[in-house]
C-alpha positions in Angstrom: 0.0 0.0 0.0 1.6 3.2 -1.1 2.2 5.5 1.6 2.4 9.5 0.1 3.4 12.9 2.1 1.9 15.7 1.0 3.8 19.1 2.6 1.7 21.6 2.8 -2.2 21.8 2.9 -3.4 25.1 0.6 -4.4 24.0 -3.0 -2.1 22.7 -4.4 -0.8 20.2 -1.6 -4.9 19.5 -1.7 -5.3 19.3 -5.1 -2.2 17.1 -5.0 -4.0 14.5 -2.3 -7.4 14.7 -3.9 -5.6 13.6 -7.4 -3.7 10.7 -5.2 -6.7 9.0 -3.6 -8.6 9.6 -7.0 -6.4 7.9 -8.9 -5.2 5.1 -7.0 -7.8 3.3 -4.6 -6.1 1.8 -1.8 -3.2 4.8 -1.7 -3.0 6.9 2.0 -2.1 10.3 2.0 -1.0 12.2 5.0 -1.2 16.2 4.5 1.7 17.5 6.5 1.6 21.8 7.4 3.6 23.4 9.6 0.7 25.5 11.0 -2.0 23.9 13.1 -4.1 25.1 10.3 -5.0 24.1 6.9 -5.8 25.8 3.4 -2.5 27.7 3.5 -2.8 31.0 1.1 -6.8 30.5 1.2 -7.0 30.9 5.0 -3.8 33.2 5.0 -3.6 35.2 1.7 -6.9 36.3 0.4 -8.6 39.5 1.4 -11.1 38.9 4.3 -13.7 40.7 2.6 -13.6 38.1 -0.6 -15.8 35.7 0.9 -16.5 34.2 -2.4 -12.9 32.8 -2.8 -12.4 32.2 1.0 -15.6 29.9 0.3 -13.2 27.5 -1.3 -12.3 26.4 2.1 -15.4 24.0 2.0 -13.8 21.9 -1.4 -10.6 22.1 0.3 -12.1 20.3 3.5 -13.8 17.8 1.5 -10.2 16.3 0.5 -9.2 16.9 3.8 -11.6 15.0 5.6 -11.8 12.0 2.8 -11.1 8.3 4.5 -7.7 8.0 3.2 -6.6 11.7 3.7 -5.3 12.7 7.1 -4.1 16.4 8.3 -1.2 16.6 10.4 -0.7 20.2 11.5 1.8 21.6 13.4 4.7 20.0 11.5 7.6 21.5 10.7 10.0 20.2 7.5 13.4 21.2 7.0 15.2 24.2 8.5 16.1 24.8 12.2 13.8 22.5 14.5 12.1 20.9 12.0 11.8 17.3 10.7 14.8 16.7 8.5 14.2 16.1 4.4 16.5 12.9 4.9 13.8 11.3 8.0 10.9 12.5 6.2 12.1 10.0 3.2 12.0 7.2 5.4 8.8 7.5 6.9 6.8 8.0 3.4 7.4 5.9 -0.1 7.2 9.1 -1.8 6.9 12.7 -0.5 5.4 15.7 -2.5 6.5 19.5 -2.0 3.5 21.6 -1.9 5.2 25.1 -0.3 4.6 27.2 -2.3 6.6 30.7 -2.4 7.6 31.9 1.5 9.4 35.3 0.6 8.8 38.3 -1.6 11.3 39.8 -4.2 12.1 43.0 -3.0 12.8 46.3 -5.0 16.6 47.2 -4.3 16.3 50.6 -3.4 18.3 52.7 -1.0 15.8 53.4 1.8 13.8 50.2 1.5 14.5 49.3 4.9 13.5 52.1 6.6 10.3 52.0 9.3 7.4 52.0 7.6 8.5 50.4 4.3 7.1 46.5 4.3 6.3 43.8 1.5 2.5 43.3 1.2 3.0 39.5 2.4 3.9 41.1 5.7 0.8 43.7 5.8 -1.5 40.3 4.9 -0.5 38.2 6.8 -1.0 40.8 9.9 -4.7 41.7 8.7 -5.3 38.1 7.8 -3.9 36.9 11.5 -1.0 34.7 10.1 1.0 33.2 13.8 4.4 34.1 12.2 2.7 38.3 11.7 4.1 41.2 13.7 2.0 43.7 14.9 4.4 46.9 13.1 2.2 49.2 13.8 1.5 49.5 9.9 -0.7 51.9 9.4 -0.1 54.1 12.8 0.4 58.1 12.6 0.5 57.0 8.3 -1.6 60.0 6.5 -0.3 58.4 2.8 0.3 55.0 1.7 2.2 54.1 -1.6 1.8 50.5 -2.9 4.3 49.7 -5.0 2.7 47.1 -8.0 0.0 46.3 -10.3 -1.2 43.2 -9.4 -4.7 41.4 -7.5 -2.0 41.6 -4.0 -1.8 45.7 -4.6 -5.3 46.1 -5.2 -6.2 43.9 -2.0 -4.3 46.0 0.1 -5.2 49.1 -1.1 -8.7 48.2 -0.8 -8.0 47.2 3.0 -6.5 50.4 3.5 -10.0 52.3 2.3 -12.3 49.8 3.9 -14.1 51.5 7.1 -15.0 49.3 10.1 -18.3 48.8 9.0 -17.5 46.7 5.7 -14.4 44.9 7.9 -16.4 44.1 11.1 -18.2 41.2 9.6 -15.1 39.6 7.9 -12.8 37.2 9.9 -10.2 39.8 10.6 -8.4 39.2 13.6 -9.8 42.2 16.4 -6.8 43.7 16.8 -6.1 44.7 13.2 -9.4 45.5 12.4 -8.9 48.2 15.9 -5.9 49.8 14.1 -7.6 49.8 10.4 -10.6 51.3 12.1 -8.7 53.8 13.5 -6.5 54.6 10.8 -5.9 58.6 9.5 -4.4 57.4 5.9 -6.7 59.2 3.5 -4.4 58.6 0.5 -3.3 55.2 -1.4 -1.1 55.6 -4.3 -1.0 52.0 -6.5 1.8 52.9 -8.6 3.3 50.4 -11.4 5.9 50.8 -13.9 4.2 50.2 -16.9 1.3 51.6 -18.6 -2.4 50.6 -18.0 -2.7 48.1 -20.7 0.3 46.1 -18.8 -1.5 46.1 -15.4 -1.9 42.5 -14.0 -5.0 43.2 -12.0 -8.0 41.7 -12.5 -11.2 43.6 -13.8 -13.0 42.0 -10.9 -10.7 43.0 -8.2 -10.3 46.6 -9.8 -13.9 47.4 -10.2 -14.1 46.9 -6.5 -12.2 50.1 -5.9 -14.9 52.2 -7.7 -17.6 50.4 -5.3 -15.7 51.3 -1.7 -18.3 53.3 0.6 -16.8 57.0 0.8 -13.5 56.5 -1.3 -13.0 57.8 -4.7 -11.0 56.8 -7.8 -8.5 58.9 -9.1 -6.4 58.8 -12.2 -3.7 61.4 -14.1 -5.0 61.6 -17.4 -1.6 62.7 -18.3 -0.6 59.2 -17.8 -3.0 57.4 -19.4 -2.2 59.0 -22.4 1.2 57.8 -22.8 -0.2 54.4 -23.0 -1.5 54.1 -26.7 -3.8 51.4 -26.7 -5.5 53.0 -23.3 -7.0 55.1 -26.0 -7.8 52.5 -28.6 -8.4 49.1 -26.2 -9.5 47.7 -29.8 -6.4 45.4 -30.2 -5.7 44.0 -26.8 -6.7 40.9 -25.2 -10.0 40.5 -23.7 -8.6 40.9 -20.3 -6.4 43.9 -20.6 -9.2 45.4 -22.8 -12.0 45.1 -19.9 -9.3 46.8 -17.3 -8.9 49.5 -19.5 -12.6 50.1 -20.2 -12.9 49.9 -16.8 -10.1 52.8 -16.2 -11.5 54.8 -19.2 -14.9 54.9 -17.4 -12.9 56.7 -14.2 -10.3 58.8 -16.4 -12.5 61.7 -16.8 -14.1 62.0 -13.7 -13.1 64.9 -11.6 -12.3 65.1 -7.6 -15.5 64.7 -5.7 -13.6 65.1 -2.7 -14.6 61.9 -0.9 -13.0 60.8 3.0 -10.9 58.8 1.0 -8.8 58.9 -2.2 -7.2 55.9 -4.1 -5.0 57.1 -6.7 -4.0 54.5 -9.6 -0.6 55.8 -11.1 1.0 54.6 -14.1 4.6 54.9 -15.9 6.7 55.6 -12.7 9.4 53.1 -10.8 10.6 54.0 -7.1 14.3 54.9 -7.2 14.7 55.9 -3.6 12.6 56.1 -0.3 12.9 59.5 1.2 13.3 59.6 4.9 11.3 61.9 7.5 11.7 61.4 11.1 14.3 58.6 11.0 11.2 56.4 8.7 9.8 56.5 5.4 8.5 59.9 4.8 7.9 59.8 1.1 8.9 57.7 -2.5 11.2 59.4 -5.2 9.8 58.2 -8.6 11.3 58.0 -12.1 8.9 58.6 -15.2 9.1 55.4 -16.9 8.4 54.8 -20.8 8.9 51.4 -23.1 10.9 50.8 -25.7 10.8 49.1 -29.1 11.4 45.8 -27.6 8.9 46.2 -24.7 11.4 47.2 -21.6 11.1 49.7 -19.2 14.0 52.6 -19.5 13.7 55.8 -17.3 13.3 59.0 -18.8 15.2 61.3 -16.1 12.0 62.9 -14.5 11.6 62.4 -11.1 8.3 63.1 -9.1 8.1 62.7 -5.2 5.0 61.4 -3.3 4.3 61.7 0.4 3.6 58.3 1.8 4.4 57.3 5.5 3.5 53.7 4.9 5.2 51.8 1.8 3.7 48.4 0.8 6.1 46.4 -2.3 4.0 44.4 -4.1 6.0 43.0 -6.6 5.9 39.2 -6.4 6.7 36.5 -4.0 10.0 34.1 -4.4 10.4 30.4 -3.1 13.0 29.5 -0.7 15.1 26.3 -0.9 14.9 23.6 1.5 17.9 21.6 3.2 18.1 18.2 0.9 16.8 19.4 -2.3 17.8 20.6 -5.3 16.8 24.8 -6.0 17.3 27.0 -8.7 18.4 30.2 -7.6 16.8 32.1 -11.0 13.7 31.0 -10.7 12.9 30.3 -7.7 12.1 27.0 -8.0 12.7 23.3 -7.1 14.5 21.8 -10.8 11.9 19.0 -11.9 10.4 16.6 -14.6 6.8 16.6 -14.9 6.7 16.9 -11.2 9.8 14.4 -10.2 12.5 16.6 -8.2 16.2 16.5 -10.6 19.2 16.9 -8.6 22.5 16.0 -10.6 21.1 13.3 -13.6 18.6 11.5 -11.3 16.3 12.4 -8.4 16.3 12.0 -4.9 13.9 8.5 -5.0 10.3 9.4 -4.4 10.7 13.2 -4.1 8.1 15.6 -6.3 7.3 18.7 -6.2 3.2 20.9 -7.1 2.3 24.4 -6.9 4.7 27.5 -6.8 8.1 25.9 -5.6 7.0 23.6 -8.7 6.4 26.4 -11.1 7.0 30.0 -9.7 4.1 32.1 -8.7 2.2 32.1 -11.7 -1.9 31.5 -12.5 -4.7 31.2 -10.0 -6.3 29.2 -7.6 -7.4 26.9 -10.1 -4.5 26.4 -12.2 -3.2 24.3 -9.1 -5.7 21.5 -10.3 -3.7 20.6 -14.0 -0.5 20.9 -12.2 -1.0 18.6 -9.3 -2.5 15.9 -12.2 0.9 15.8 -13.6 2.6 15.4 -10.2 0.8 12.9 -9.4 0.8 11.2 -12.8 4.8 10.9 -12.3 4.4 9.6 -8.9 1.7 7.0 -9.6 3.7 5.8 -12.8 7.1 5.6 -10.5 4.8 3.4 -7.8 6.0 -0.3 -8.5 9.8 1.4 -7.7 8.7 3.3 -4.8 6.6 0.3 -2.9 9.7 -1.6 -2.9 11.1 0.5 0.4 10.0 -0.2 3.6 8.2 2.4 5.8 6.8 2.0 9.2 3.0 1.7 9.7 2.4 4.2 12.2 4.3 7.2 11.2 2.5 9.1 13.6 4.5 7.4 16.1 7.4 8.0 14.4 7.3 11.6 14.8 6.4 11.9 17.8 9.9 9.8 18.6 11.5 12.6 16.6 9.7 15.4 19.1 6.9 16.1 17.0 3.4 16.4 18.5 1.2 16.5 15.3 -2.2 18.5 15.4 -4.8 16.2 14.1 -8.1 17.1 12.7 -9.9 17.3 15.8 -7.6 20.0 16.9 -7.8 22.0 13.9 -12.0 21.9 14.1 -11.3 22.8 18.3 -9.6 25.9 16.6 -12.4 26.6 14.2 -15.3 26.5 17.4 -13.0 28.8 19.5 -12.9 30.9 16.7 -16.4 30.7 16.3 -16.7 31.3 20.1 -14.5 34.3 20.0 -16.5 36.1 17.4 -19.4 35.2 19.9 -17.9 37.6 22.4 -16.8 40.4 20.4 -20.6 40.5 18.8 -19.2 39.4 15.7 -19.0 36.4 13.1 -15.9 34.0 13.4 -12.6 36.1 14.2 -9.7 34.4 13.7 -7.0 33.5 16.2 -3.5 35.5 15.6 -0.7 33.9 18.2 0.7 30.4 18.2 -0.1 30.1 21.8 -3.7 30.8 21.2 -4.0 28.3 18.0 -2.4 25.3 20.0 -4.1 25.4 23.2 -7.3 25.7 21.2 -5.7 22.7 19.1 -5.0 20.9 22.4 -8.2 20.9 23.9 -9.9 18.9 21.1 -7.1 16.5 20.7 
């Protein structure tokens, strides 16, 4: 009987179990995450207020909770304290990477380290009540934000940045953040990208939202738009871009109406330099931007300066690599075959790899589904080699010998009651738990 680690629990390491016990009926799956909680980026990553997407959660569980699927939370692979690659291969015939991409690419900027400038994984994963989040103080004594990026990530936290307690309250936003957004003075939020509209990598869904905020308006410098050529003739681009920029057109000509709050889309303009006031970020130099025949971005040797006491990069995320596998610096990535993990000629034996670390940090939600097919494909067709090692029948056991206390199922739906119970109190809906110490002695009590 084929015995399959899955390492992490968000899509793709879902996708990647779901594929496993479809395929192959007598196959067990254990879903290791070093969080006592499962659905990784859905729990941790998407906006509060996108209820639609965070809905996933209920597929997710499905797989989850199947008879040969079991969630073991609360473990830790690789790095300082955790369960070594090398032990993790003897406890599983084959084991499957599903981590996706930990860090963000940063911008390489003098001043990028001053107080006040963060990525946007950091500012997420505080609002959305991540264990690992520090409270920074993000948005305290800030009057102007600057997000740096064109992407769904910029728009979410822009949006989180307009949003009033009202629309926030009923989300699953962890009380203290929704205190400090409620209470926030930021009355600007500059998105700013590089390229023109046409190039933007939002989503027409996500950036309509900003037009339909309660007491915020959407400003744009016509100026701007105009250096972008197909913004005034959408005709030729793709259906996507085109609807974005329709979108954008609708907004262009529309005056100041001098709402609480301002969102200000800015185009053709890279950071070069964060300014300091005060010992912390006080405001981003910019370089007017243009593109070239061949579709680079070159700076023109205008510079324009914009107040902002809070900077948010959003410019992609990175993976990391792992002790005992193979990485490629470049991309990012773990080097593999149709899912099998390369190191040298040959791979480690029963070693794969879904999702980002698989890929890079590319497509949606749903692209995770195709890609964890072909993972498990490889694996399934490398079976009759993989059964042929030994691997103890209670591996559960096993890691406990190694120091590990797994957090079962039970635990993680103890955490999901005291959540439930702590929105109780607060006279709200479910609020999520934001400390480790909180998260495992709710874990504990239904183990």
């Amino acid at each position: 009987m084929l015995r399959v680690a899955v390492v992490g629990s968000g899509p793709s390491g879902c996708y990647t179990a779901q594929n496993l016990v479809q395929l192959d009926p007598t196959v067990l799956v254990d879903v290791l995450d070093r969080l006592p909680c499962p659905y990784g980026l859905v729990r941790y990553g998407v906006a509060p207020d996108h209820e639609k997407i965070k809905s996933l959660q209920g597929n997710l569980r499905t797989v989850l909770e199947h008879e040969r699927v079991r969630f073991l939370g609360g473990v830790r692979v690789g790095g300082p304290g955790g369960l070594p690659v090398e032990r993790l291969r003897e406890l599983y015939h084959a084991v499957v990477y599903c981590v996706g991409a930990a860090t963000d690419r940063r911008l390489g900027i003098p001043g990028e380290e001053l107080p006040g400038s963060w990525s946007a994984t950091e500012f997420v994963s505080w609002y959305s009540a991540h264990p690992d989040a520090i409270d920074a103080g993000f948005v305290r004594d800030a009057r102007s934000a600057v997000v740096i990026g064109v992407g769904n990530v910029a728009v979410d936290v822009a949006r989180m940045l307009a949003r009033g307690v009202a629309e926030l309250s009923p989300t699953d936003m962890p009380q203290a953040a929704l205190t400090e957004l409620a209470a926030s003075r930021i009355r600007d939020v500059h998105v700013v990208g590089r390229r023109g509209p046409s190039q933007a990598r939002f989503t027409t869904k996500e950036l309509r939202e900003l037009g339909a905020l309660p007491g915020t308006e959407v400003l744009l410098d016509p100026d701007e738009l105009a250096l972008d050529s197909a913004y005034a003739d959408p005709s030729a681009l793709p259906a996507a871009q085109r609807r974005n920029v329709e979108v954008l057109r609708g907004w262009g000509g529309a005056g100041g109406r001098g709402a609480e709050r301002s969102i200000w889309l800015r185009f053709f303009l890279r950071p070069v330099e964060l300014l300091a006031d005060g010992g912390r970020v006080g405001a981003v130099l910019f370089e007017r931007t243009e593109i070239d025949t061949r579709g680079r971005v070159r700076g023109t040797g205008q510079y324009e300066t914009v107040e902002a006491q809070l900077v948010l990069r959003s410019v992609g995320y990175r993976g990391v690599p792992m002790d005992g596998l193979p990485f490629d610096e470049e991309s990012g990535t773990v080097p593999h075959e149709a899912g099998r993990v390369l190191q040298g000629c040959f791979g480690p034996p029963g070693d794969y790899v879904a999702g980002w670390i698989k890929r890079g940090p590319t497509g949606v939600i749903g692209t995770n589904r195709p890609d964890a097919k072909e993972t498990v494909t490889s694996l399934l067709e490398d079976a009759p080699a993989l059964l042929r090692r030994q691997v103890p029948e209670d591996t559960v056991a096993a890691l406990r010998s190694a120091g590990i206390e797994p957090v079962p199922w039970t635990g993680w739906q103890a955490i999901e009651q005291a959540e439930a119970a702590l929105g109780a109190r607060l006279g709200r809906s479910v609020v999520k738990l934001a400390d480790w110490n909180s998260l495992l002695t709710a874990a504990r009590s239904g183990a």
